[in-house]
N, C-alpha and C positions, 0 to 999 in steps of 0.2 A: 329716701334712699340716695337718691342723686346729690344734695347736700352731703352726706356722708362721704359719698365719694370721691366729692372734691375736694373736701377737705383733707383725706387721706393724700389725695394725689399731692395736695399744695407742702401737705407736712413732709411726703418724701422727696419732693424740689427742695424745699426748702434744706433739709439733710443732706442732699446731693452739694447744694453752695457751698454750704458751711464748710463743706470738706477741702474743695478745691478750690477755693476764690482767686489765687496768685495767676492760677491759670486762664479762668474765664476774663478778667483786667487787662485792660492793655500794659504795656509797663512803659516806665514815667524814667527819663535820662533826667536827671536831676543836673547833671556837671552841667549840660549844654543849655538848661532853658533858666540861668542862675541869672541876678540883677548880675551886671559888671558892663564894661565899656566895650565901645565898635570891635575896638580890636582884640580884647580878651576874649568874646566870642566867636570870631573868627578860630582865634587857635584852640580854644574849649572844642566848637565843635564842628570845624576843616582842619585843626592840625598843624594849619599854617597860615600866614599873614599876605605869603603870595599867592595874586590870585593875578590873570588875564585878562585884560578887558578885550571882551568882545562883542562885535556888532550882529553875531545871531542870538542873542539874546534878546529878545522884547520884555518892557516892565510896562504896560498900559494902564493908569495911574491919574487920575486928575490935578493938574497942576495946582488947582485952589478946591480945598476939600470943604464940603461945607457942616460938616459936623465928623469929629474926628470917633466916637464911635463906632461907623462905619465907615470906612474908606474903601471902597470897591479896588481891588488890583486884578488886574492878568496880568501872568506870565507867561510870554510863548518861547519857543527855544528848539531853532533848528538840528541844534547838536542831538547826538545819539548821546545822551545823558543817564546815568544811571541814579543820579542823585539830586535833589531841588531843594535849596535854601532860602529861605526869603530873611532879612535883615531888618531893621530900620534904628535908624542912628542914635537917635533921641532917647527910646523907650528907656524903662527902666530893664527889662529884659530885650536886647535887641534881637534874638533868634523867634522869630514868630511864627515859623512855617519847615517845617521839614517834612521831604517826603523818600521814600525810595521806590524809585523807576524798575519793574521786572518786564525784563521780554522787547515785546516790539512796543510797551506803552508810550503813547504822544508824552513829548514836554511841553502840556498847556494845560493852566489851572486859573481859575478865577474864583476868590477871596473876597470875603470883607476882613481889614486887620483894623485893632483899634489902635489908634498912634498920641502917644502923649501932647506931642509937641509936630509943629510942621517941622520936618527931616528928610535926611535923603534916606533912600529906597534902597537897598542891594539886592537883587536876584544872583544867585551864584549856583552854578549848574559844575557839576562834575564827569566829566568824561574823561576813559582811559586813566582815572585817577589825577587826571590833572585840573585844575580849579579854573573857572572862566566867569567872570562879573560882567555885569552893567550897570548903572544905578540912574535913578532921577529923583528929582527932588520934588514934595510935596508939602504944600502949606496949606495951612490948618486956621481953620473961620472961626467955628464955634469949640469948643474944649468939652467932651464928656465927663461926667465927676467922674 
């Protein structure tokens, strides 16, 4: 009996997805995580090319990475941010990280990104609507396939 049971249960989950899947997915920004260069990303997805350099932004980031699969990053960021980008120059997709900051949330995140090549880093934090960078540069030992 309990075989039966659950199998009824699994057939009406199952019926329940089928119906609604768009909603249960996360949903996928295609324009912003597309191959194209530093700067086409930037206005893909900030809108614009100016951005701020600022020194409350922390990228903590290994100068020589030793296999580029994993590269461990933090991000910290003093600013009341409502937004978090993470960048890298190289990539064939340079947007690698997006996030959106609600309420009183910290801007601090720690990553592993895989990076094609050794490139620089951009952290780019949005506060008040206005864009604020930092970047560092990281070189790359071994090359993941």
């Amino acid at each position: 009996m309990k075989r039966r049971q659950f199998l009824v249960s699994g057939a009406i989950f199952s019926a329940f997805l089928s119906m609604r899947p768009a909603r249960l997915l996360a949903g996928w920004n295609s324009t912003i995580f597309q191959q194209s260069s530093l700067d086409a990303a930037f206005l893909n997805a900030l809108g614009t090319k100016n951005l701020v350099r600022s020194n409350e932004i922390t990228i903590v980031a290994p100068p020589v990475a030793s296999d580029s699969a994993a590269v461990p990053v933090e991000i910290h960021s003093s600013l009341t941010c409502d937004q978090l980008f993470l960048f890298v120059e190289k990539n064939l997709t340079p947007l690698v990280f997006k996030c959106d900051l609600h309420g009183s949330m910290q801007s601090f995140f720690s990553l592993n990104i895989k990076m094609r090549e050794g490139s620089a880093l951009y952290a780019v934090v949005r506060e008040n609507g206005k864009y604020f960078m930092t970047s560092v540069q990281v070189e790359v030992m071994a090359q993941a396939c």
